[in-house]
Backbone as a printed PyTorch tensor [residue, N CA C, xyz], in Angstrom:
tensor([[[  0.8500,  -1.1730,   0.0000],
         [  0.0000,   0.0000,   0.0000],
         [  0.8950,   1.2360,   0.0000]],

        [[  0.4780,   2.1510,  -1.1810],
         [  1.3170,   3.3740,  -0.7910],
         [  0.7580,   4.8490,  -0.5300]],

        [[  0.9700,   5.2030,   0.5070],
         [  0.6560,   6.5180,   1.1570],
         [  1.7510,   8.0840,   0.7620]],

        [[  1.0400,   8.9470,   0.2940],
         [  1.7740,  10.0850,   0.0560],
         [  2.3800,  10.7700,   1.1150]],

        [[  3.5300,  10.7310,   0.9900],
         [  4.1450,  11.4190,   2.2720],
         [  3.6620,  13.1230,   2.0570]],

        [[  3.4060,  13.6420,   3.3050],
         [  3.1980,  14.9910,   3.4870],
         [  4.4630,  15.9620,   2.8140]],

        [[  3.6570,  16.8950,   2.6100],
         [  4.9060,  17.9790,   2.1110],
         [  4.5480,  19.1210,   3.1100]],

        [[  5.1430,  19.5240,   3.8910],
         [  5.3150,  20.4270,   5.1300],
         [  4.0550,  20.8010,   6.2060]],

        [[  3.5510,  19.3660,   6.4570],
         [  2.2990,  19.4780,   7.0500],
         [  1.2190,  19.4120,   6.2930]],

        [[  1.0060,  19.3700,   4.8980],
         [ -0.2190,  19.3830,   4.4430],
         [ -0.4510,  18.0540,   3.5970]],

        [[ -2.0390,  17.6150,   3.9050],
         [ -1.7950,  15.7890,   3.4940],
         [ -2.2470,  15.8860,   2.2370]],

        [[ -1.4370,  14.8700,   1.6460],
         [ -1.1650,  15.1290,   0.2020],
         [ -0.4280,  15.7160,  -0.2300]],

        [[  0.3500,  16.7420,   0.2060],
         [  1.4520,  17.8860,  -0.1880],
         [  1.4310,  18.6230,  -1.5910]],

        [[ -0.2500,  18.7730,  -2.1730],
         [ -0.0970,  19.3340,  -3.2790],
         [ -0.2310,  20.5310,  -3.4350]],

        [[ -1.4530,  21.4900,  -1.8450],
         [ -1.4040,  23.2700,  -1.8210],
         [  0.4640,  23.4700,  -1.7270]],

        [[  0.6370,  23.7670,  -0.9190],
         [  2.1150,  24.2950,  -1.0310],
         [  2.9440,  23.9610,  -2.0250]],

        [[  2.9670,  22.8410,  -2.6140],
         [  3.8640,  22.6340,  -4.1560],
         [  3.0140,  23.4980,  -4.9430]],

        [[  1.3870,  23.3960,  -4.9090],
         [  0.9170,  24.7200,  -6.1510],
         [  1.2190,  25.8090,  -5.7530]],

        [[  1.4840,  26.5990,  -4.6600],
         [  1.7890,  28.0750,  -4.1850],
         [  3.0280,  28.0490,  -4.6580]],

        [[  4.1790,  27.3160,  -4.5600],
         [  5.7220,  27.1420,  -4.9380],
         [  6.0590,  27.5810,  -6.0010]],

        [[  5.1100,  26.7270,  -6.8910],
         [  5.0180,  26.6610,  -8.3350],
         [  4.4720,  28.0080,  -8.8090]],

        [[  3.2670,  28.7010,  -8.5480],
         [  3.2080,  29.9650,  -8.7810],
         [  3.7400,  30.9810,  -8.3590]],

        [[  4.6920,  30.6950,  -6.9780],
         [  5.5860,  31.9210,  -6.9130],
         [  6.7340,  32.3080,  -7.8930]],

        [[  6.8030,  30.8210,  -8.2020],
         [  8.5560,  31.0520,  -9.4770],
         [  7.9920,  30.8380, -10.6310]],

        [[  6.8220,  31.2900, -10.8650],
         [  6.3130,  31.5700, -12.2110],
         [  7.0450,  33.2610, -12.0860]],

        [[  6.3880,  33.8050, -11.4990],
         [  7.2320,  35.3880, -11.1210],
         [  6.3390,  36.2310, -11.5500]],

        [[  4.9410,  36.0790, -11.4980],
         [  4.0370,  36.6580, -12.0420],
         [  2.8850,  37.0840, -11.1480]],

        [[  3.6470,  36.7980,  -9.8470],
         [  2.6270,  36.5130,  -8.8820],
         [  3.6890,  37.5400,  -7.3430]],

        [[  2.8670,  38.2470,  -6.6310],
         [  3.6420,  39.0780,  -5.2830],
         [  3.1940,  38.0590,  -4.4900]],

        [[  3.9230,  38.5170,  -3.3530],
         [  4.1590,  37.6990,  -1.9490],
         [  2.9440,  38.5720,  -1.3820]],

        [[  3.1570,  40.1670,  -1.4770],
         [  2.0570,  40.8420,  -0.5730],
         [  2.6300,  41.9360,  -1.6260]],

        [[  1.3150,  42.9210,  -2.8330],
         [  1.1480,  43.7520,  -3.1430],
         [  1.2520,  45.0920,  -2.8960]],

        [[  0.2540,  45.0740,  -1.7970],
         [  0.1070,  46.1620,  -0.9090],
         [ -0.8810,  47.1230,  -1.6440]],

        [[ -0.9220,  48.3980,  -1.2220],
         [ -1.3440,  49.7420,  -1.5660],
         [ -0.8540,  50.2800,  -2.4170]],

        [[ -1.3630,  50.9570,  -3.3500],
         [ -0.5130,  51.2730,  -4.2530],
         [ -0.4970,  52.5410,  -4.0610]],

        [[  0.7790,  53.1980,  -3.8190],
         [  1.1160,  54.5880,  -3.3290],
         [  1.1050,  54.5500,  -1.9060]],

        [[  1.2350,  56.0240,  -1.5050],
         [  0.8010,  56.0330,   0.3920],
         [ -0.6890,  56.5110,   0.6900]],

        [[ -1.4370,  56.9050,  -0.1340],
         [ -2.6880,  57.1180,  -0.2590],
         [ -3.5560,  56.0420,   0.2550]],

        [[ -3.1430,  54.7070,   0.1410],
         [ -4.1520,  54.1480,   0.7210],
         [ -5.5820,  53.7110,   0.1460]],

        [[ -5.6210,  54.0240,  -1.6540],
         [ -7.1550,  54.3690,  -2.2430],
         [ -8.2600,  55.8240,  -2.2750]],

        [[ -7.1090,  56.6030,  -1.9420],
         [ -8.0190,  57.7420,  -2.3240],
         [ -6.5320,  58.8110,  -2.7920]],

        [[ -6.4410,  59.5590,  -3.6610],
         [ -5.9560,  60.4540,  -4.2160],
         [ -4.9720,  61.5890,  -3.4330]],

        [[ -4.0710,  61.7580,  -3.4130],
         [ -3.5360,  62.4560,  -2.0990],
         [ -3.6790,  64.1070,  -3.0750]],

        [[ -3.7050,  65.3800,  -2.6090],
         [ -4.1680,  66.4070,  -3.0550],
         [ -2.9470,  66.9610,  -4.0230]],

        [[ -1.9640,  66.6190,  -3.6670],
         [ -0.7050,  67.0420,  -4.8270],
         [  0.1720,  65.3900,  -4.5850]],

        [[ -0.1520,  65.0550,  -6.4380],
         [  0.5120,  63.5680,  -6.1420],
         [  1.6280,  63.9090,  -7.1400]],

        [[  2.4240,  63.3940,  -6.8540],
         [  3.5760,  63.3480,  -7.4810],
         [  3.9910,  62.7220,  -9.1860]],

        [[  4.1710,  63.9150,  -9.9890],
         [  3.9780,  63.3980, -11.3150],
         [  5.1060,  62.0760, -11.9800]],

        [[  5.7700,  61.8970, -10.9140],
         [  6.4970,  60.4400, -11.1290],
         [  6.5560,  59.2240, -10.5770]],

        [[  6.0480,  59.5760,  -9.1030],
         [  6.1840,  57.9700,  -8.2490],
         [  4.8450,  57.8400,  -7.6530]],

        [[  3.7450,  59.4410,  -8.1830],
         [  2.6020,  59.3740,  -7.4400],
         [  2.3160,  59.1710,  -6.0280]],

        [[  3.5400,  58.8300,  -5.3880],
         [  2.9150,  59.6210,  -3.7960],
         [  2.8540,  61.3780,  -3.5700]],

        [[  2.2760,  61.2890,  -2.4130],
         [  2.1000,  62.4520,  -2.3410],
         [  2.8180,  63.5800,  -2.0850]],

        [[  3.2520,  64.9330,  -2.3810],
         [  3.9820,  65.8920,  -2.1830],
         [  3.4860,  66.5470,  -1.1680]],

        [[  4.5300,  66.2730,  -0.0160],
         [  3.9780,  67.0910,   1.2510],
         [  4.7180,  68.5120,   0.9550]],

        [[  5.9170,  68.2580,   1.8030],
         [  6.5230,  69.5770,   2.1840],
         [  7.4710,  70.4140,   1.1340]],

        [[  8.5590,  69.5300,   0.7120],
         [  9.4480,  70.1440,  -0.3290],
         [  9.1760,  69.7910,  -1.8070]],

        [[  8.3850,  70.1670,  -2.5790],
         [  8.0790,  69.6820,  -3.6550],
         [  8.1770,  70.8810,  -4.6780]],

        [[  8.0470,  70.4710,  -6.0980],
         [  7.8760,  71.9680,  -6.9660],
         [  7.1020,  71.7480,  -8.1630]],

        [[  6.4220,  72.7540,  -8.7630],
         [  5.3840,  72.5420,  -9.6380],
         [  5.9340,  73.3760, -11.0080]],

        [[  5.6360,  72.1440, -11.8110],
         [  6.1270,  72.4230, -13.2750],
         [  5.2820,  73.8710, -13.8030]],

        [[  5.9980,  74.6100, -14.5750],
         [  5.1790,  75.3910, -15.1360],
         [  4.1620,  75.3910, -16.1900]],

        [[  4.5530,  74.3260, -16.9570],
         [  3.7800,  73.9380, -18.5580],
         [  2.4810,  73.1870, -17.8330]],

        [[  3.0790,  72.0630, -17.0740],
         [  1.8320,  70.9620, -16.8560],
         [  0.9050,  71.0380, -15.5430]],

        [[  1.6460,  72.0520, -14.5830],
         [  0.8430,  72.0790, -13.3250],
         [  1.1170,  71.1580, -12.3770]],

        [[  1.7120,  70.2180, -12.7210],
         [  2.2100,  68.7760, -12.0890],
         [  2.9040,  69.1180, -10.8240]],

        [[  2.9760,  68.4680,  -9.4830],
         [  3.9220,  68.8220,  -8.3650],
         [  5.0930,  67.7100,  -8.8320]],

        [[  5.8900,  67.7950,  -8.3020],
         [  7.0260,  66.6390,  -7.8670],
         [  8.2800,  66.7740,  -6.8350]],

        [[  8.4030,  65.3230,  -6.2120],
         [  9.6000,  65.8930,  -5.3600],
         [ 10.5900,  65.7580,  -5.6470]],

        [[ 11.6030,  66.5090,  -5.2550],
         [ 12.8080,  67.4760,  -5.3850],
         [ 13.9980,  65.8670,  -5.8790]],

        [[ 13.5690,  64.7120,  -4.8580],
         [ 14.0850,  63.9940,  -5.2330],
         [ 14.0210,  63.2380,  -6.6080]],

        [[ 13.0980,  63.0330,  -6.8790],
         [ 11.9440,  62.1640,  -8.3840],
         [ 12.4140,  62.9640,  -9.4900]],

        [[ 12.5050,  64.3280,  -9.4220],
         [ 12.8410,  65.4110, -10.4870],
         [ 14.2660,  65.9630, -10.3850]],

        [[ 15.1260,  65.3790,  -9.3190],
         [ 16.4050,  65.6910,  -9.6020],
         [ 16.7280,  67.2380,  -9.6150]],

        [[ 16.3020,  67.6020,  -8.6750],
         [ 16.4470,  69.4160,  -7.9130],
         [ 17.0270,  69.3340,  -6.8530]],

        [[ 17.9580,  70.1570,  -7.1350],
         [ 18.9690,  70.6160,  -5.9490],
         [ 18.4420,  71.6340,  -5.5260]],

        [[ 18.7920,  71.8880,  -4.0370],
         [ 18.0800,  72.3970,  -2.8170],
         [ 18.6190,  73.8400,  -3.2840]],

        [[ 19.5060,  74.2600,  -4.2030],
         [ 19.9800,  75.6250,  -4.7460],
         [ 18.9940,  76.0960,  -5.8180]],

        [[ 18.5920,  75.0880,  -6.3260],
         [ 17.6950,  75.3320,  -7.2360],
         [ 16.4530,  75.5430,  -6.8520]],

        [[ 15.9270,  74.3580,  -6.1700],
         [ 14.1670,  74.8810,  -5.3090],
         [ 14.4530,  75.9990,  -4.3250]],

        [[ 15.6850,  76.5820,  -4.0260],
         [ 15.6360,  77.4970,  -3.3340],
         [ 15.5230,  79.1760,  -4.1370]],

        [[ 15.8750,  78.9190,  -5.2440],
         [ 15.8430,  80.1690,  -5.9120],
         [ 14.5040,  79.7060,  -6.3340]],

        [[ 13.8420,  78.5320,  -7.0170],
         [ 12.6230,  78.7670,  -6.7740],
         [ 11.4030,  79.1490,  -5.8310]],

        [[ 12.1980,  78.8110,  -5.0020],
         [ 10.9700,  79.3320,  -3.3860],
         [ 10.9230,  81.2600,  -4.0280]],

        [[ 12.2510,  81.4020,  -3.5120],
         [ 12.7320,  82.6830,  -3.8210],
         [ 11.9620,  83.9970,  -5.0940]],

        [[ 11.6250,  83.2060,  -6.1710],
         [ 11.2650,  83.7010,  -7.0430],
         [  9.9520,  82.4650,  -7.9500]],

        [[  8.9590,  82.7960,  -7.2630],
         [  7.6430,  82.2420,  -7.6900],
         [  7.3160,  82.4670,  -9.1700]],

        [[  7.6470,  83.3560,  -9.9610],
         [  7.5620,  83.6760, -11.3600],
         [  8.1880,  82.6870, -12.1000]],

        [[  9.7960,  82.3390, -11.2130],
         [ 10.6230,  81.8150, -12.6170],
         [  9.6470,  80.3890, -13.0910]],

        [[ 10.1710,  79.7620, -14.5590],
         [  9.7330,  79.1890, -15.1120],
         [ 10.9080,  77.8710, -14.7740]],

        [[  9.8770,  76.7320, -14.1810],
         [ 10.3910,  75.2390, -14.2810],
         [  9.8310,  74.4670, -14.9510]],

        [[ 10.5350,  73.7450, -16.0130],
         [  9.7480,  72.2190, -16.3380],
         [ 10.5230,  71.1990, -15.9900]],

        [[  9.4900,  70.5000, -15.9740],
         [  9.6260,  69.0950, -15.0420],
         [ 10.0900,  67.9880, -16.2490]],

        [[ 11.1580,  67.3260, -15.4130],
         [ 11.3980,  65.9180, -16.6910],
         [ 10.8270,  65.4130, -17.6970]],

        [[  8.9480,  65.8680, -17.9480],
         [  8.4020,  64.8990, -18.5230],
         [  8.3390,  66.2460, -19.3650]],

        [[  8.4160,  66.9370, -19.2430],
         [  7.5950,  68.7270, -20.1660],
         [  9.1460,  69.0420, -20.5300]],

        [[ 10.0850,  68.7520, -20.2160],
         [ 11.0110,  69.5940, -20.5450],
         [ 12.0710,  68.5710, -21.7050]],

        [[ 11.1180,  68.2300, -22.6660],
         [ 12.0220,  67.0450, -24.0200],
         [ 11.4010,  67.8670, -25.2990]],

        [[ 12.6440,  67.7270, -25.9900],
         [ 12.4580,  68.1540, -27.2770],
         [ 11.1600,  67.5080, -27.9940]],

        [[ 10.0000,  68.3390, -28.6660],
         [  9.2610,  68.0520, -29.4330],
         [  9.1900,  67.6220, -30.5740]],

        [[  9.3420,  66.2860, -31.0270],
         [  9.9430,  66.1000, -32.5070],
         [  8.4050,  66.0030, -33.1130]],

        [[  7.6290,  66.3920, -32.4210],
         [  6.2460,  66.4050, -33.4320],
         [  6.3380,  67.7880, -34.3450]],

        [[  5.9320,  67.0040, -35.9260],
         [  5.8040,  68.2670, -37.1330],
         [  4.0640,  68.7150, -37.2790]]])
């Protein structure tokens, strides 16, 4: 008579070989999560690259209106500082600031 030996406590040992098997497919998370820090609702200035939210040090493109932080957009603290400084000048942001090859 032959009996299936368990595979890590479970009889039959075939859930955990199927979870195994779909983890190293690689198509599959361990734990997803939230997407952003929002939590499912929209944070009031989200960040036009990683979409969390822009609390404190952030800066807003001039063309698109977009916030972003200083880090995501690659601004030095000399630079958002002459922007604090002078609210007029004109910034674009990584995504607004590429040559237009549209004719």
């Amino acid at each position: 008579k032959h009996t299936a030996t368990p595979f890590l406590g479970y009889p039959g040992g075939r859930q955990p070989l199927f979870i195994i098997v779909n983890l190293l497919a690689g198509d599959i998370n361990l734990n997803p999560g939230p997407k952003g820090q929002h939590r499912g609702r929209k944070p009031k200035y989200q960040c036009g690259l990683c979409s969390f939210a822009v609390k404190d040090s952030g800066i807003q493109c001039s063309k698109c209106t977009s916030w972003f932080h200083l880090n995501c957009s690659n601004v030095s603290n000399k630079t958002f500082g002459f922007h604090s400084k002078n609210p007029n000048a004109i910034w674009l942001c990584p995504l607004c600031d590429v040559i237009n090859f549209a004719i």
